[in-house]
C-alpha positions in Angstrom: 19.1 198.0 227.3 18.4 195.6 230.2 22.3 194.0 231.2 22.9 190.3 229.9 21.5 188.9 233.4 18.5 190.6 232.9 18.0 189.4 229.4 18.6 186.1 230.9 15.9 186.3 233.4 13.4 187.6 231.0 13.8 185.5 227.6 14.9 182.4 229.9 17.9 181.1 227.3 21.9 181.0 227.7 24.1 184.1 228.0 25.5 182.6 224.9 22.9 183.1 223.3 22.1 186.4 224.7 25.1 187.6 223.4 24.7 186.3 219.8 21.3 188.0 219.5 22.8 191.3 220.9 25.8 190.7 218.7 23.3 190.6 215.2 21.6 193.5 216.7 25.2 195.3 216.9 25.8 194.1 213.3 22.3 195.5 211.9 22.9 199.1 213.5 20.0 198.7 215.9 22.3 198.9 219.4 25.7 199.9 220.5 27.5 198.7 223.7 29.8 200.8 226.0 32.5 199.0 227.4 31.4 198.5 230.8 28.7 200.4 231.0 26.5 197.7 228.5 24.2 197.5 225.6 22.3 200.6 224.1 19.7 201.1 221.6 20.5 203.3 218.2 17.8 205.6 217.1 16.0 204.1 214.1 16.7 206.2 211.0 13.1 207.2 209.5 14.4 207.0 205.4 12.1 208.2 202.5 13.2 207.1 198.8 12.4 210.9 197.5 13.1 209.7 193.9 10.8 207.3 194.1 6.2 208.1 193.6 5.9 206.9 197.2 4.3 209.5 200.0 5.3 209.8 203.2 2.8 207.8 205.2 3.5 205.0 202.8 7.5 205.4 203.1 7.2 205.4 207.0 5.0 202.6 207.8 6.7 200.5 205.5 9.8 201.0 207.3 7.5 200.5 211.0 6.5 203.9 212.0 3.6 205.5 212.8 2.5 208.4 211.1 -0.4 210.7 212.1 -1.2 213.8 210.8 -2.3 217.2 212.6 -4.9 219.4 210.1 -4.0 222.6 210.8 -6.0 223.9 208.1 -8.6 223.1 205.0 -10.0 226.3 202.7 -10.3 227.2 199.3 -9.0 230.2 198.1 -7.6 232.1 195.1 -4.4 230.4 193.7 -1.4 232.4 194.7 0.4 233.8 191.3 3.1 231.4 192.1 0.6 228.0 192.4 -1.2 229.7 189.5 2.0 229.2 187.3 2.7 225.7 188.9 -0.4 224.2 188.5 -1.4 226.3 184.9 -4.3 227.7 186.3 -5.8 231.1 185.2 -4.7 233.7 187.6 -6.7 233.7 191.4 -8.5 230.4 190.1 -10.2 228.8 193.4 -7.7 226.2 195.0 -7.9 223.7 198.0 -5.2 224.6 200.5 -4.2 222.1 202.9 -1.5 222.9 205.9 -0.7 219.3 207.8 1.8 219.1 210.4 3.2 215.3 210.0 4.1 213.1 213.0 6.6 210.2 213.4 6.0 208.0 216.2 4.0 211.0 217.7 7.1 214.1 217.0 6.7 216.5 214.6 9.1 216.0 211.6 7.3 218.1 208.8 5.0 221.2 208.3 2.9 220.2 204.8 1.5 222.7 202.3 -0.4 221.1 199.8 -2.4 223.0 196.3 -4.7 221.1 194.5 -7.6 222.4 191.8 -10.8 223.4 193.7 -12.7 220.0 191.8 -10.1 217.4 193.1 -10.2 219.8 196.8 -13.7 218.7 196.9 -13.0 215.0 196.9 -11.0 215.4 200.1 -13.2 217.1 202.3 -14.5 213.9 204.0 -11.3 211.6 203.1 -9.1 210.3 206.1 -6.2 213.9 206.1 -5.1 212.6 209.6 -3.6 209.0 208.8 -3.4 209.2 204.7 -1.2 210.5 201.6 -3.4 212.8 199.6 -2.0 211.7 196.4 -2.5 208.1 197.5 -6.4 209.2 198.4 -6.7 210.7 194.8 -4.6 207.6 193.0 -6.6 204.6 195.2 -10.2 206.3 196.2 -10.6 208.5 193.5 -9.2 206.8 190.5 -7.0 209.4 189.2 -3.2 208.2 188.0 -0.2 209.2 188.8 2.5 210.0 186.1 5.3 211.7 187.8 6.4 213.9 190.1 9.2 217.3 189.5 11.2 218.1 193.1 13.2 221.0 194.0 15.3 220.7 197.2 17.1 223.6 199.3 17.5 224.6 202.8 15.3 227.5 204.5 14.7 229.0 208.3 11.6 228.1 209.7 9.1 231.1 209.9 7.5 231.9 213.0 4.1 230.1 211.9 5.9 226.9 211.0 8.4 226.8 213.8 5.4 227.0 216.6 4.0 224.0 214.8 7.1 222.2 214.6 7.8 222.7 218.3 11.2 224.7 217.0 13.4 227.7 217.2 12.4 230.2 215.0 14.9 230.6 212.4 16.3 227.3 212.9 16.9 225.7 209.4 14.9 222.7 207.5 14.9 221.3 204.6 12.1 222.2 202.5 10.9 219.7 199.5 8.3 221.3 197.0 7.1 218.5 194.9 4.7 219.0 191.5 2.8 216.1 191.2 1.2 215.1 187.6 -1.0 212.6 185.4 0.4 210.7 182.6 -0.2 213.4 180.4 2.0 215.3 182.2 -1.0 217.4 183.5 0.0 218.8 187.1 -2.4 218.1 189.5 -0.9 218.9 192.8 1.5 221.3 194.5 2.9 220.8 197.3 5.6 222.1 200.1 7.4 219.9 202.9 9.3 221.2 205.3 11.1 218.9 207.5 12.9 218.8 211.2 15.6 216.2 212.0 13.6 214.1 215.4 13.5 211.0 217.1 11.7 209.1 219.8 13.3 207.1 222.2 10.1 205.2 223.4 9.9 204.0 220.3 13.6 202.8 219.9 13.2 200.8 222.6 10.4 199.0 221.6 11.6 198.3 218.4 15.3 197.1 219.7 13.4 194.7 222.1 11.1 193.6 219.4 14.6 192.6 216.9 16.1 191.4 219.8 13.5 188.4 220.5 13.6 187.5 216.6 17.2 187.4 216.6 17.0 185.4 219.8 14.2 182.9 218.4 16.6 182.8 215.1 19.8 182.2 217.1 18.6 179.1 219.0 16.9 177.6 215.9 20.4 177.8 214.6 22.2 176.1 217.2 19.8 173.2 216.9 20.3 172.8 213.3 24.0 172.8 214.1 
């Protein structure tokens, strides 16, 4: 962060105040200072409520990120025994199958497979894969409800495949959340596998701190007037 004279020069108010907005900003984990050496910024922490129906476009921007989303690849194919079983379907029925690598604040943080039956599949061709949830496309666009959704968590190495995409050591290991989506009738409709990578972007950290630290300035001086 820019030192306490510099913060003067740029927001044009007191060091006192300087330091009360850079003391909230300690307080609210979004800096840390170094004795003599000054103030820095902490990386954000990117949090997804996994117990909650809520995908992981909608998670992040809530929190202020940026999420885009690489289309590796689109096709129909037979089901794989294992998606078969998941999403009761007769055995090698025709299935979309979606592979998205997901970006947060422009780093790759997750490869994505997604299974869906070959009639919902269709409805996604043309739908917006690089900055949406698919089963907020389905739920919202396409008018089909969401009852609930059965996780399974454990810890894997990252194939070769998935470790190129993720910009990774192969082998390295990830977290890997496989997710069974269904209607109200407990009906599944979609399968899917996320596999994710711990990142971080500093560009963004800094924006963000600076961001805070102008509220936190505008809120500190309203404060001293009332007082």
């Amino acid at each position: 962060m820019p030192s306490e004279s510099e913060l003067h020069a740029m927001f044009d108010v007191s060091r006192i105040t300087i330091r009360q907005a850079l003391g909230d900003l300690q307080k609210e984990g979004l800096v840390f200072k170094v004795h003599g050496k000054g103030s820095f910024v902490s990386q954000p922490k990117a949090f997804q409520n996994i117990t909650s129906l809520q995908g992981f476009a909608e998670a992040m921007s809530c929190s202020g990120h940026k999420i885009i989303n690489r289309v590796v690849k689109f096709r129909f194919v037979p089901a794989p025994a294992d998606v078969s079983a998941r999403l009761a379907l007769l055995a090698r029925t025709q299935v979309a199958e979606i592979h998205r690598v997901r970006q947060l604040n422009r780093s790759a943080v997750s490869y994505e497979i997604t299974y869906l039956p070959e009639p919902l599949g269709r409805k996604l061709e043309r739908a917006d894969l690089v900055t949406r949830d698919i089963f907020l496309i389905l739920e919202n666009d396409c008018a089909l409800p969401l009852g609930g959704a059965d996780l399974a968590i454990d810890a894997v190495a990252a194939k070769p495949g998935i470790a190129r995409a993720l910009a990774i050591g192969a082998s390295e290991p990830l977290l890997r959340i496989e997710r069974l989506r269904t209607t109200p009738m407990d009906s599944p409709w979609t399968s899917s596998t996320s596999i994710f990578v711990a990142t971080h972007s500093s560009t963004a950290c800094v924006s963000i701190a600076r961001r805070c630290l102008r509220v936190v300035i505008r809120r500190t001086q309203k404060q001293s007037r009332n007082d």
